[in-house]
N, C-alpha and C positions, 0 to 999 in steps of 0.2 A: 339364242333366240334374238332375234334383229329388233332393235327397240327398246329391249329389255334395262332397265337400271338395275346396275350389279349393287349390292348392299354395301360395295366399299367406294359406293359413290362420291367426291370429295364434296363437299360444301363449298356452291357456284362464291359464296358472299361473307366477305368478313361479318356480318350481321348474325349470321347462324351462328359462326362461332364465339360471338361475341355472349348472344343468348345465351348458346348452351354452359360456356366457364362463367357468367352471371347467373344460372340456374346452378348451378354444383354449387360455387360458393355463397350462396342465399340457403342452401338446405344446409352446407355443414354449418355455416355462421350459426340456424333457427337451431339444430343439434346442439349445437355448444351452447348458447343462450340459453337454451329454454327446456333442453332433455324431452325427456318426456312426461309432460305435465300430465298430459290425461291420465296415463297410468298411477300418477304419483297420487294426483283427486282421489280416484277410484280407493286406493291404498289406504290413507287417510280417510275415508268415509268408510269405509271395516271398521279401522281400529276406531275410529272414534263412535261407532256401533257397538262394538264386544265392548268397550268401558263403557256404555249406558245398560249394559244387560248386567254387569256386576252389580255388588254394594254399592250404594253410594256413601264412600269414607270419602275422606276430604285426602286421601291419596290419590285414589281414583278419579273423584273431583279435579285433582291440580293435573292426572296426566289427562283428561278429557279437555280442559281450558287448551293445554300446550298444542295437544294436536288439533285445536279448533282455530288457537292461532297462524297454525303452520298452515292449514289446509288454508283461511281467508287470506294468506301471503299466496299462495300460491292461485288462489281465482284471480288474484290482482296482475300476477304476471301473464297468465295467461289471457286475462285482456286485454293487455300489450303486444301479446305475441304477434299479432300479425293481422292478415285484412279479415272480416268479418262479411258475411252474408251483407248485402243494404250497403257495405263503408263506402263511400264515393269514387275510391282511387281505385277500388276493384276492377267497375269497369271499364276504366280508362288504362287499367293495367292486362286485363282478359285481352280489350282491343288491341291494342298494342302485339300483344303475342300470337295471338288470333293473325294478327295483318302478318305475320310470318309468313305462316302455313299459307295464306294465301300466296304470298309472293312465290311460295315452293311449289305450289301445285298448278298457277300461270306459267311458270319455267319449266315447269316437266309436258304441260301441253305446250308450247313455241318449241321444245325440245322434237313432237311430235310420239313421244312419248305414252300421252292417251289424246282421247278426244274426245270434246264434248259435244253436245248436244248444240244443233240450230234451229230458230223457228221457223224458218226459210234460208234458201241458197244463198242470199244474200247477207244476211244478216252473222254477225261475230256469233264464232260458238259458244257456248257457256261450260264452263268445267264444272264451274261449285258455287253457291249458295251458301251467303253465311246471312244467319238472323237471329238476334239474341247470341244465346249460346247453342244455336242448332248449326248445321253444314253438314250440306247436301255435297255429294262429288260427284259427276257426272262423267260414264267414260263408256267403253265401246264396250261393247259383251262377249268381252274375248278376255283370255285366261292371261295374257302378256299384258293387257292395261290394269287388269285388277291387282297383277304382283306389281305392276309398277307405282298403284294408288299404295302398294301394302308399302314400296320401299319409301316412298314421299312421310307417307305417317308413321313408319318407324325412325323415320333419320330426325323429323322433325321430334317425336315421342324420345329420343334417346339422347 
């Protein structure tokens, strides 16, 4: 199909690929740092439930203390872990990532690729809308722009 971006499309920009071996290793780095807390929380808020349902001996007592210590070490890391809902650099970091996919889905329309919408003859097409964290993409109602919107947001997704 004439137009079509094959999914082994190469990355136009060092940027993308700089992103994406920055995105792998930021996940393995948070894996090796941090495991996985949530489940560990979860773990630790059982046992430390099944020891309030026993006796209360002062055995029970010291292993209820240990895992109440272990679990508040571990809410601790976890508030470290990484960006939070509100944290500042969130969305100067969303933007940032965000302004990617833009640059990918202006190259794929110059490419001619898809096509966006104009409000007049005159006037620059529009491909996509970003606002907060919404985006809109805009393109022709045809089955070759929409596999091409799908290969843009998988390359950039992958």
């Amino acid at each position: 199909m004439p137009g079509l971006l094959l999914p082994t499309h190469p990355p136009s920009s060092k940027l993308v690929t700089s992103v994406k071996h920055s995105k792998s290793a930021l996940r393995s780095w948070n894996k090796t740092v941090f495991g996985n807390i949530q489940s560990s929380i979860n773990s630790l808020h059982s046992l430390i439930d099944s020891c309030q349902s026993f006796t209360q001996d002062s055995q029970t007592l010291k292993k209820e203390k240990e895992l109440q210590n272990e679990l508040d070490e571990l809410l601790k890391r976890e508030q470290l872990m990484g960006l939070r809902h509100g944290c500042p650099i969130s969305a100067a970091l969303f933007a940032i990532y965000f302004d990617l996919l833009s640059r990918m889905i202006t190259r794929v329309e110059k490419e001619n690729n898809i096509h966006g919408i104009k409000v007049c003859r005159t006037s620059p097409s529009i491909s996509h809308l970003m606002y907060a964290d919404d985006l809109t993409i805009f393109c022709g109602a045809e089955l070759v722009e929409a596999a091409n919107v799908q290969s843009v947001t998988n390359e950039f997704y992958n």
